[in-house]
TORKOL-4160 file (C-alpha; in steps of 0.2 Angstrom, whole numbers, padded with zeros to 4 digits, m for minus):
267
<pt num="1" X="0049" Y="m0072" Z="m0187"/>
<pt num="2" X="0055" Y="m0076" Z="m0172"/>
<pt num="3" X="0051" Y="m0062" Z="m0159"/>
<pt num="4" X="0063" Y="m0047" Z="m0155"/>
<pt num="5" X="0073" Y="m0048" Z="m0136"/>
<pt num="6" X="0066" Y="m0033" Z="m0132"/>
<pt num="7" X="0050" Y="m0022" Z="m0135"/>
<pt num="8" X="0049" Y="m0003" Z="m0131"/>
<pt num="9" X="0033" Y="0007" Z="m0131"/>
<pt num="10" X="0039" Y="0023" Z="m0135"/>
<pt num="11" X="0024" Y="0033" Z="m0132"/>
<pt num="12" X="0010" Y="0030" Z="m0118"/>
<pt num="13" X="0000" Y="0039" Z="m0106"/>
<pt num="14" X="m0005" Y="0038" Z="m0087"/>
<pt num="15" X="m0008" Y="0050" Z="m0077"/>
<pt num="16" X="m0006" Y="0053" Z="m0057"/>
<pt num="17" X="m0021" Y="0044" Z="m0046"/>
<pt num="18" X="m0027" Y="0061" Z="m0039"/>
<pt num="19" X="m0032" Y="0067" Z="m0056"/>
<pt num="20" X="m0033" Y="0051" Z="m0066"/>
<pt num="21" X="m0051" Y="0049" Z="m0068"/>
<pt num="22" X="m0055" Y="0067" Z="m0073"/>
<pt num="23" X="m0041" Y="0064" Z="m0086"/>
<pt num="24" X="m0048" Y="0049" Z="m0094"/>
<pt num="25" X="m0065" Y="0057" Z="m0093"/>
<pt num="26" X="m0060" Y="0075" Z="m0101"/>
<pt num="27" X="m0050" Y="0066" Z="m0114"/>
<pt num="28" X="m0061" Y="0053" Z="m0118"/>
<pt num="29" X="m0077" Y="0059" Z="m0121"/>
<pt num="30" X="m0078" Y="0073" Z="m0135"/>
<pt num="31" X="m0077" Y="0058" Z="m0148"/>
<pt num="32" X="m0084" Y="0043" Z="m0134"/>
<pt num="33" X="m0064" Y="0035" Z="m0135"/>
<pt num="34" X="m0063" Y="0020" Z="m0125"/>
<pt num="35" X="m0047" Y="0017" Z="m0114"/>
<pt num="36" X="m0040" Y="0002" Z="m0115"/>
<pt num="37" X="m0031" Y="0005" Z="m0095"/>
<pt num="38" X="m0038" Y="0013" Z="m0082"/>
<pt num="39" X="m0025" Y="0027" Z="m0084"/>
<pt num="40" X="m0017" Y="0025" Z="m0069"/>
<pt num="41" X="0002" Y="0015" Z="m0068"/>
<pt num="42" X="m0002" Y="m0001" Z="m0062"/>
<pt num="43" X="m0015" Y="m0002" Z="m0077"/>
<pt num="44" X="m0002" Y="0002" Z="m0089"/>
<pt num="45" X="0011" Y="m0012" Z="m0081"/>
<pt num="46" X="m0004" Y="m0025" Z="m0082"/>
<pt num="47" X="m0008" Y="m0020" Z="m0101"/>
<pt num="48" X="0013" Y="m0023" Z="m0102"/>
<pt num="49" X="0015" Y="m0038" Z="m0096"/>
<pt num="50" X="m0001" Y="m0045" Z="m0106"/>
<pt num="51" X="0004" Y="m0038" Z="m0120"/>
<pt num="52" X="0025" Y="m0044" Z="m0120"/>
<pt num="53" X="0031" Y="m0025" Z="m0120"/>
<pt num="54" X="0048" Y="m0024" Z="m0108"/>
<pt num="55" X="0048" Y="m0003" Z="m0107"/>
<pt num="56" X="0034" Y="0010" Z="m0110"/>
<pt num="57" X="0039" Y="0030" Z="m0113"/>
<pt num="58" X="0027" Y="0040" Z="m0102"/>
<pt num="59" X="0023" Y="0058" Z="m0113"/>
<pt num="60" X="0017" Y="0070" Z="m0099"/>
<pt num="61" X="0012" Y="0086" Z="m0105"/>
<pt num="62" X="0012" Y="0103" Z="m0097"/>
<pt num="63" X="m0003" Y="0112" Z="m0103"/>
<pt num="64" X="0002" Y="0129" Z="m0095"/>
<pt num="65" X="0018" Y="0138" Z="m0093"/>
<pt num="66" X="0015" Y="0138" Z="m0076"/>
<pt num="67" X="0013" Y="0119" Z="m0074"/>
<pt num="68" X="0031" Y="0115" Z="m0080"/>
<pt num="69" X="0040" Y="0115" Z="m0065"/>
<pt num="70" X="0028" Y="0104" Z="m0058"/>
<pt num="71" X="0025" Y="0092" Z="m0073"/>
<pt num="72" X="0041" Y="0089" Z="m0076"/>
<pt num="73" X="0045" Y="0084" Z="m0056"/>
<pt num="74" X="0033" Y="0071" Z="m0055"/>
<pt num="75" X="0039" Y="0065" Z="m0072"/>
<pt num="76" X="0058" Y="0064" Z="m0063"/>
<pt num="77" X="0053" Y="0057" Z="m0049"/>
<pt num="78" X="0042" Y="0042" Z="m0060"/>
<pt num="79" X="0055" Y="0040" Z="m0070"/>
<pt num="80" X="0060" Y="0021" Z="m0069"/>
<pt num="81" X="0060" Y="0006" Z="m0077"/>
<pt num="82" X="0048" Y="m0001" Z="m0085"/>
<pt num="83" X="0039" Y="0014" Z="m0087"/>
<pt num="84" X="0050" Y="0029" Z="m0091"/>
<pt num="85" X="0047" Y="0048" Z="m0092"/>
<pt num="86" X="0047" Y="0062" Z="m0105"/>
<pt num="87" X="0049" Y="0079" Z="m0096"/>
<pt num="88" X="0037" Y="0093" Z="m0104"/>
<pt num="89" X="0040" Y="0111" Z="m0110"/>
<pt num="90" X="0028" Y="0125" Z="m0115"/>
<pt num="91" X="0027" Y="0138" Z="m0128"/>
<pt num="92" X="0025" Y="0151" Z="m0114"/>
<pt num="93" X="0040" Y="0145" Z="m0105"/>
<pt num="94" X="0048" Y="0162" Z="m0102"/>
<pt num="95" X="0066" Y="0157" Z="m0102"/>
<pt num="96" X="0067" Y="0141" Z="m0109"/>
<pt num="97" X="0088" Y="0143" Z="m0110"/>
<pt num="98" X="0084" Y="0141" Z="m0092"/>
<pt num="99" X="0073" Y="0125" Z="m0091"/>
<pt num="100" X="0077" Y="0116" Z="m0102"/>
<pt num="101" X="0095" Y="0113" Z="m0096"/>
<pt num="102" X="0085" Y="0110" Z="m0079"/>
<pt num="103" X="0074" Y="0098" Z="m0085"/>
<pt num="104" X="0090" Y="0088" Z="m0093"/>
<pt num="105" X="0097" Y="0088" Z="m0074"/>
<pt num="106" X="0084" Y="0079" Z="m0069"/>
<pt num="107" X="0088" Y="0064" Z="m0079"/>
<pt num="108" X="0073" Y="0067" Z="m0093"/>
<pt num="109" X="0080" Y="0063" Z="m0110"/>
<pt num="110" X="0065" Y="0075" Z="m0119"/>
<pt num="111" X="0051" Y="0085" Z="m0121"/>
<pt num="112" X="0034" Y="0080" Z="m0126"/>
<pt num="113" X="0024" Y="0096" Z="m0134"/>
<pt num="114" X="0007" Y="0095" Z="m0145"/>
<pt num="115" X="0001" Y="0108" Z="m0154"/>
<pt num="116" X="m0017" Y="0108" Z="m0152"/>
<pt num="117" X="m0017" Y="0106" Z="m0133"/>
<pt num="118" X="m0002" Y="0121" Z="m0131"/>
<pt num="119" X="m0009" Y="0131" Z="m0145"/>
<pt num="120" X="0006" Y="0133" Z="m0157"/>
<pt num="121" X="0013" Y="0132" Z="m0173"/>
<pt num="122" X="0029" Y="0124" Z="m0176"/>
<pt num="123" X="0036" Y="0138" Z="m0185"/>
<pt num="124" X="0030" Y="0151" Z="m0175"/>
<pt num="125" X="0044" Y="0165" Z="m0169"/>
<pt num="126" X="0039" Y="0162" Z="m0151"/>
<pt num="127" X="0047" Y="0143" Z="m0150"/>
<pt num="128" X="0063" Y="0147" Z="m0157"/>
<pt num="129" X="0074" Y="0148" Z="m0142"/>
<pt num="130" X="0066" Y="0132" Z="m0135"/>
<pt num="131" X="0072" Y="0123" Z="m0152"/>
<pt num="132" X="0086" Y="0130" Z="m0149"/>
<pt num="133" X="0091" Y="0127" Z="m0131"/>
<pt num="134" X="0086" Y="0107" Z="m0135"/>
<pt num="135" X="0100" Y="0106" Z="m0150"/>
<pt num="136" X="0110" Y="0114" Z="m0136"/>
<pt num="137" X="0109" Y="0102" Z="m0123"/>
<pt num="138" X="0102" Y="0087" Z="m0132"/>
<pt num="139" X="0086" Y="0086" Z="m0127"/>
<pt num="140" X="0076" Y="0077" Z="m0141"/>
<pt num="141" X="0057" Y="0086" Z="m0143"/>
<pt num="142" X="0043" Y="0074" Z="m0146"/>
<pt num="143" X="0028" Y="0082" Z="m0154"/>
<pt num="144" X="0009" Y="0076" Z="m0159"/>
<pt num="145" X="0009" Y="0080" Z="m0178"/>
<pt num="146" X="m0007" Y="0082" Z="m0190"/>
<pt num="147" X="m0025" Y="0081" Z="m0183"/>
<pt num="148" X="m0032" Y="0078" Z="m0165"/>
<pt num="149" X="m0048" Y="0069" Z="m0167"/>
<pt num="150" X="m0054" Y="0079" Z="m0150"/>
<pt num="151" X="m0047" Y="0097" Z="m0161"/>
<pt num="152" X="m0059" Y="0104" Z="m0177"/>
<pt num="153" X="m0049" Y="0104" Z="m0193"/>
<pt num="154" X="m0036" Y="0112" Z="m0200"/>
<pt num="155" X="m0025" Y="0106" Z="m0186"/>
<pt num="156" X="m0009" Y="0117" Z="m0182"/>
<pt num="157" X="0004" Y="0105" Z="m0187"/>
<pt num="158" X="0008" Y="0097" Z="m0205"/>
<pt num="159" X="0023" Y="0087" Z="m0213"/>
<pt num="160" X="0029" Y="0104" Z="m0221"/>
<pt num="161" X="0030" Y="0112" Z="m0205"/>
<pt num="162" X="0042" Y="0100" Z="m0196"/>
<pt num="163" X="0052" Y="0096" Z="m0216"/>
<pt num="164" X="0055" Y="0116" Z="m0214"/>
<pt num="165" X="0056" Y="0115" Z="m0193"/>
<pt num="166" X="0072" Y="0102" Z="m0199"/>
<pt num="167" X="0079" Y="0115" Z="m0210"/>
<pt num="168" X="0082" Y="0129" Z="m0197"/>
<pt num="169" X="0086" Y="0118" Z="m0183"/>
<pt num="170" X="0097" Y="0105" Z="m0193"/>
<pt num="171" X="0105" Y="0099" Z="m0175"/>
<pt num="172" X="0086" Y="0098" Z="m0166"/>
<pt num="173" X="0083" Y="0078" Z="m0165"/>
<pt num="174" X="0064" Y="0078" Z="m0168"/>
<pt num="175" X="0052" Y="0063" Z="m0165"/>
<pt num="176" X="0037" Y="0068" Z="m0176"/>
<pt num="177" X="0022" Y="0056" Z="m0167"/>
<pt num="178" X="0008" Y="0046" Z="m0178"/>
<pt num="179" X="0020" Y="0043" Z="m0193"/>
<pt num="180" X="0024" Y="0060" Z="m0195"/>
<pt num="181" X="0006" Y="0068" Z="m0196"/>
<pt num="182" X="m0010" Y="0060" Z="m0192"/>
<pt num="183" X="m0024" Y="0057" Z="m0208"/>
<pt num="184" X="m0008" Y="0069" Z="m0218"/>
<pt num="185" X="m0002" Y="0053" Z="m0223"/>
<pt num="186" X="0000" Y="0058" Z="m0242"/>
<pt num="187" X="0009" Y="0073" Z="m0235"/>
<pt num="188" X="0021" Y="0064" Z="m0226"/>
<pt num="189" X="0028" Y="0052" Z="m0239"/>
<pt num="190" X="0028" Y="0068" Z="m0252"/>
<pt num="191" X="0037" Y="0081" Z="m0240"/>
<pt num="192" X="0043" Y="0073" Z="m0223"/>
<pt num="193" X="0048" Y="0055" Z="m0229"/>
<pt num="194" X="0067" Y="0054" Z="m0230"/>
<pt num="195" X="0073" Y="0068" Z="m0220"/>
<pt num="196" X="0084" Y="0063" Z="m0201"/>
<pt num="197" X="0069" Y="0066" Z="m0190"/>
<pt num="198" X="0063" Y="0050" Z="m0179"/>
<pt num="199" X="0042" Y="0045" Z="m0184"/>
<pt num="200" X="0033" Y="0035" Z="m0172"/>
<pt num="201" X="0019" Y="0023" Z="m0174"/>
<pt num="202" X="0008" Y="0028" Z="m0160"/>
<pt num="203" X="m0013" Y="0027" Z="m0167"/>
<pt num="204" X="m0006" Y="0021" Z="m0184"/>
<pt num="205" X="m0006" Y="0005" Z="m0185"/>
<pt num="206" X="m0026" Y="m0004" Z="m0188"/>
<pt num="207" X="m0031" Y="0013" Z="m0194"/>
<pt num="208" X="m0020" Y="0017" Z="m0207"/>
<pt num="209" X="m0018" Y="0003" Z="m0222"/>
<pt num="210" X="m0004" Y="m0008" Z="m0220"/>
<pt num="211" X="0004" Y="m0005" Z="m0237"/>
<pt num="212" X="0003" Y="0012" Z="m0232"/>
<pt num="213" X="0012" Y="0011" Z="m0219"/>
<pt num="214" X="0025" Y="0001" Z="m0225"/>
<pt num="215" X="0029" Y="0012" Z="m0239"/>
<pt num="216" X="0030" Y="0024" Z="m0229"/>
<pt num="217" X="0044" Y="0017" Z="m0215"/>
<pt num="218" X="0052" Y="0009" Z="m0233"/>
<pt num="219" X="0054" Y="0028" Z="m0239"/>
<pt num="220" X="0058" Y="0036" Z="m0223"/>
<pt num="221" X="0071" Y="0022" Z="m0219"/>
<pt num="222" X="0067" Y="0009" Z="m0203"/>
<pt num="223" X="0081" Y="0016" Z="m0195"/>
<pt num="224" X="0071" Y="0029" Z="m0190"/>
<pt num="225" X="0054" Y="0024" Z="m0186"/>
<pt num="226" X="0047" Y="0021" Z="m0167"/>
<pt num="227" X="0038" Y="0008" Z="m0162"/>
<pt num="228" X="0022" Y="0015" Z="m0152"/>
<pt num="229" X="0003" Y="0012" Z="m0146"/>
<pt num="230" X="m0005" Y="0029" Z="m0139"/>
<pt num="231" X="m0008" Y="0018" Z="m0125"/>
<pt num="232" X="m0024" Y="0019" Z="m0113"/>
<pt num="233" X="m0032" Y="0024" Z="m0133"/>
<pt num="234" X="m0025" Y="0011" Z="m0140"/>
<pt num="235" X="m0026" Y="m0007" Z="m0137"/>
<pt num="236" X="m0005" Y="m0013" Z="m0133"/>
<pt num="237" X="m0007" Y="m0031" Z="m0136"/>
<pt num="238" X="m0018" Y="m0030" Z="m0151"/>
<pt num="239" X="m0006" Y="m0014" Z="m0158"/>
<pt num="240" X="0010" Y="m0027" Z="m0156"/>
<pt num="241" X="0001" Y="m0040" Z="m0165"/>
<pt num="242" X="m0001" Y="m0030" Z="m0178"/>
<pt num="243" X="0015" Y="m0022" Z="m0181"/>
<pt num="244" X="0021" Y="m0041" Z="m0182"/>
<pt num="245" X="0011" Y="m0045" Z="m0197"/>
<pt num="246" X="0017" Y="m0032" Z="m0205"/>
<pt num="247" X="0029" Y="m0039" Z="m0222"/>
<pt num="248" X="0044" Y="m0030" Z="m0215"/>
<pt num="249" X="0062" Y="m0040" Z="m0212"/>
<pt num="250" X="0067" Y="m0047" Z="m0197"/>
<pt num="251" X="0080" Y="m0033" Z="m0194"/>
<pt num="252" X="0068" Y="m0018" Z="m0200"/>
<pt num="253" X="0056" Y="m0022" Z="m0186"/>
<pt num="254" X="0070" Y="m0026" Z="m0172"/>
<pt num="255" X="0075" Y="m0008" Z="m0176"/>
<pt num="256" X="0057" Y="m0001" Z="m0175"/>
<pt num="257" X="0052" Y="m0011" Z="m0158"/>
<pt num="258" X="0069" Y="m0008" Z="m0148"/>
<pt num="259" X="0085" Y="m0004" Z="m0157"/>
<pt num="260" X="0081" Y="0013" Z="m0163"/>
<pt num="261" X="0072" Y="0020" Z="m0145"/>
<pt num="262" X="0089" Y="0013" Z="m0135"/>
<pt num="263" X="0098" Y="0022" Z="m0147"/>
<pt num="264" X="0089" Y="0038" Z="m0145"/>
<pt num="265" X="0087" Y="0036" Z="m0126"/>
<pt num="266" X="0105" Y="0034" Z="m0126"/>
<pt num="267" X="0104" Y="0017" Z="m0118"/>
């Protein structure tokens, strides 16, 4: 095929250069990861550029309700091309009709959350009026689904939690991360498959079987599917290359590397 116009990377990681190399540390060494950057900006720009990706999504996350104001300044202020910003919300927020309005003035399209790092269950009473004031101001969530391979099983999320999440929030645009639930695969085509929530591909591809996967973005429907690495974990150019091989059409994978996040960035 010949390649798409455009490539977007719709969920990567770096982190400021005052805490960059505790960050990697901390993160990689529970399970002995290796980072394919050096976590820092200018790594991620050089693993772009080798790699033929033209925009990258930063997913910052606010680990603490008290760290929201700040996390999502620094993702405002680093938001610009090529590498673009998520803001960040937490559970503990206490008045998230509040912020997340505020974080949408700052010119942040959505909110990255993960389970297992903030301690939460989608379904949980607590996170209502955050899914709520995102249907209300259009704020897209992004959320880690299924396991953490730094978090000891069960993990907090599964397909059935965000199908159901769907269900009461009908209006709440949801990107569910690692094809909807990571190593819940099975799950995912059964109860999450289908439904108008965005999956991305981030840790997927190389680990995952590539019929799998395929029949998997077949059911959900390509229009819907993010193309994504997990970069510094994750390996951009080797991540592209594979996506590429997979047997999908021409137009499927324009959708899945650029159309769709335009679309959803309102670009």
């Amino acid at each position: 095929m010949e390649k798409s116009v455009m490539v977007v990377d719709f969920h990567v990681h770096y982190f400021p250069d005052n805490i960059v190399e505790k960050a990697i540390s901390l993160l990689a060494a529970p399970n002995n990861m290796k980072p394919y950057t050096d976590g820092t900006l200018n790594g991620l720009k050089k693993s772009m550029t080798e790699a033929g990706i033209d925009i990258s999504l930063n997913l910052p996350l606010a680990t603490s309700a008290d760290s929201v104001r700040g996390i999502n300044k620094w993702a405002s202020i680093h938001n610009v091309a090529p590498v673009y910003s998520l803001g960040s919300i937490h559970p503990d927020t206490p008045d998230p009709g509040n912020a997340i309005p505020w974080i949408k003035s700052l010119g942040l399209k959505g909110v990255k959350m993960h389970p297992e790092y903030q301690t939460f269950n989608p379904l949980e009473k607590r996170l209502e009026k955050i899914w709520q004031a995102c249907s209300d101001n259009d704020i897209f969530v992004m959320t880690h689904a299924g396991k953490d391979i730094n978090f000891s099983p069960p993990p907090l999320s599964c397909p059935a939690d965000f199908a159901e999440l769907h269900r009461r929030f009908p209006k709440l645009t949801l990107v569910v991360a690692h094809l909807g639930s990571w190593e819940l695969w099975n799950e995912v085509e059964e109860k999450l498959a289908g439904l108008p929530v965005y999956l991305d591909l981030a840790f997927v591809l190389g680990i995952l079987e590539n019929d799998k996967i395929v029949s998997i973005i077949r059911k959900h429907g390509a229009d819907r599917i993010l193309f994504g690495t997990d970069s510094p974990w994750r390996d951009q150019k080797a991540e592209l290359e594979t996506f590429r091989k997979l047997p999908l059409t021409d137009d499927e994978k324009d959708l899945i590397l650029y159309k769709n996040a335009l679309r959803l960035l309102k670009w």
